[in-house]
N, C-alpha and C positions, 0 to 999 in steps of 0.2 A: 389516413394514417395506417390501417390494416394494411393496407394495400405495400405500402413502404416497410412493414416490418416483413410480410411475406415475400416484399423482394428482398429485404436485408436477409433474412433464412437461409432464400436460397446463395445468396452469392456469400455469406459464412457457413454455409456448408452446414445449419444449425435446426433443431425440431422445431415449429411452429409454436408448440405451445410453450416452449421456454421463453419464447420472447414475447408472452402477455404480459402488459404492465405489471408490476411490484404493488400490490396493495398499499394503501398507505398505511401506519401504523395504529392500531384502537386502541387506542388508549386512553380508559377514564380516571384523568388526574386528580379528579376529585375524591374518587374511590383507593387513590394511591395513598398511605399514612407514612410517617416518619423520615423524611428527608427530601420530600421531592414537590413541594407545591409550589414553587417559584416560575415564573414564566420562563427563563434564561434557564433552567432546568429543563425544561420540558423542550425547548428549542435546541437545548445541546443532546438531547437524546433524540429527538428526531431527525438533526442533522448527521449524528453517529450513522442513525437506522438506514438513510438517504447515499452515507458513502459507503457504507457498508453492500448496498445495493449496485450504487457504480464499481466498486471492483468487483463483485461478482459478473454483470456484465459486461464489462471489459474482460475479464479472464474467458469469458465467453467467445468474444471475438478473436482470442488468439493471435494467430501472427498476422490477423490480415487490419488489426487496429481499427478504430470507431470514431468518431467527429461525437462534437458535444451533443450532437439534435438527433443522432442517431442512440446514441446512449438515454437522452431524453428519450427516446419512443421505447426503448425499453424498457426503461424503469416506472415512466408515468412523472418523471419530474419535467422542473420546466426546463429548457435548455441553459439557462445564467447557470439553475440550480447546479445543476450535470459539471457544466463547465463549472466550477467552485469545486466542487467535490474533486474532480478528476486535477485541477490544478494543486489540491492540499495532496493528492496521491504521488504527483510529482515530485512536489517538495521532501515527500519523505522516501522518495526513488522506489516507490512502489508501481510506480508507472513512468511512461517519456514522452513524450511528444514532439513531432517533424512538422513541420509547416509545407505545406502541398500548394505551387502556386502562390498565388500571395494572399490569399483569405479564406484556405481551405486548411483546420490542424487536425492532424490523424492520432491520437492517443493510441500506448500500446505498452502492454502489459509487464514490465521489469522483470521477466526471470520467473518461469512457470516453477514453484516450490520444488524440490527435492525432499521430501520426507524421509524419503526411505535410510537418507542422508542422517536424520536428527536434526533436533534445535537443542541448542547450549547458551544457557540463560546463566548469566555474569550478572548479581543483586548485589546493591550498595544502596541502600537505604531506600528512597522512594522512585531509585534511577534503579533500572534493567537495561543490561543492551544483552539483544537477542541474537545469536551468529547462528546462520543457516547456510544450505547452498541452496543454488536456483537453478534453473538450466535455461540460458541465455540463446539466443541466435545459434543455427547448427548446432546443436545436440553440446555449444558448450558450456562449461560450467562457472559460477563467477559468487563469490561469496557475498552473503547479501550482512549487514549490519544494521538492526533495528534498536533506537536508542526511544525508549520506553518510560511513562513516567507513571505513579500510582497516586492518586487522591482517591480519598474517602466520597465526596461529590462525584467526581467522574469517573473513575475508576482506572482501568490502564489505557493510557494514550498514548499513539506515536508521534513521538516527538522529531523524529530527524533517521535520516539512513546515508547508509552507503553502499555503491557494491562494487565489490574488486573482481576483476578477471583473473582468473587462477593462476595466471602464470606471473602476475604480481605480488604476492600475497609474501612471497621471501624476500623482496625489495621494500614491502610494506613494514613486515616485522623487524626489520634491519634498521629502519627511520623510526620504529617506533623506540628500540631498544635503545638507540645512540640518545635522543630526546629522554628518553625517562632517567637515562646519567646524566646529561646535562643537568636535569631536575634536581639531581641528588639520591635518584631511588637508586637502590642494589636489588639486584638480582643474581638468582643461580647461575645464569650463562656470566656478568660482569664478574664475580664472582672466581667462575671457573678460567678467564683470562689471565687472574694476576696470580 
């Protein structure tokens, strides 16, 4: 298993010691008070800890993308695990996945953040959607959409994404603008029409 991480290293171009296992989480639940003694607690917070782990190592792999067994040797989980994780990352287009072959799938990373860009956080009660940029494939850029939910139990979770290519983004707002009069809603642009 060393031996597979030190060749994974070399052919992502990555330090040795980043890709020792992820400790598992210590946590003594019995020593925790006030909201957290439940088993399905304690499993939703260590699957949190667990995906929270595969996107860091996937962002690691960059553009040359990861298989579930190689994310398992990274993290120290088992491979179902990895693969679960990295499949829930999908779903919320935090990551993609290409099938190689017919039983080979290469996971790979949605869009390295933009920071420097901003996040602009849109709250309506226990829903957040989060708009950012990313920097997609060749240097380009593509808006990412995080829809966010808040409980008291679990705290903030990603519920669903999307991400548009920059040069969609005025075709976007144009279908979204026509749909929300449909609706009935007004706005300052319907507004400024009549």
């Amino acid at each position: 298993m060393k031996a597979n991480r030190e060749m994974l290293a070399r052919n992502l171009d990555i330090n040795r010691i980043a890709l020792e296992p992820t400790p598992r989480p210590i946590v003594d639940f019995d020593e925790v008070s006030d909201g957290i003694p439940d088993l399905a607690t304690r499993n939703d917070l260590t699957h949190e800890f667990n995906k929270e782990n595969v996107r860091k190592a996937l962002r690691r792999a960059d553009s040359n993308g990861a298989t579930p067994s190689e994310i398992a040797s990274l993290t120290g989980l088992t491979v179902q695990t990895a693969r679960k994780c990295l499949d829930e990352l999908c779903a919320t287009r935090e990551a993609y996945k290409l099938k190689r072959n017919r039983n080979i799938t290469i996971y790979y990373n949605n869009g390295k953040p933009r920071h420097d860009f901003g996040v602009e956080r849109i709250e309506d009660g226990n829903t957040t959607l989060e708009v950012s940029l990313a920097e997609g494939p060749s240097e380009s850029l593509l808006l990412h959409v995080t829809e966010k939910r808040f409980t008291l139990l679990e705290g903030e979770q990603v519920e669903g994404g999307i991400i548009v290519p920059l040069n969609q983004i005025p075709p976007l707002i144009e279908s979204m603008r026509r749909f929300h009069e449909l609706a009935g809603g007004e706005t300052e642009w319907s507004r400024k029409r009549t």
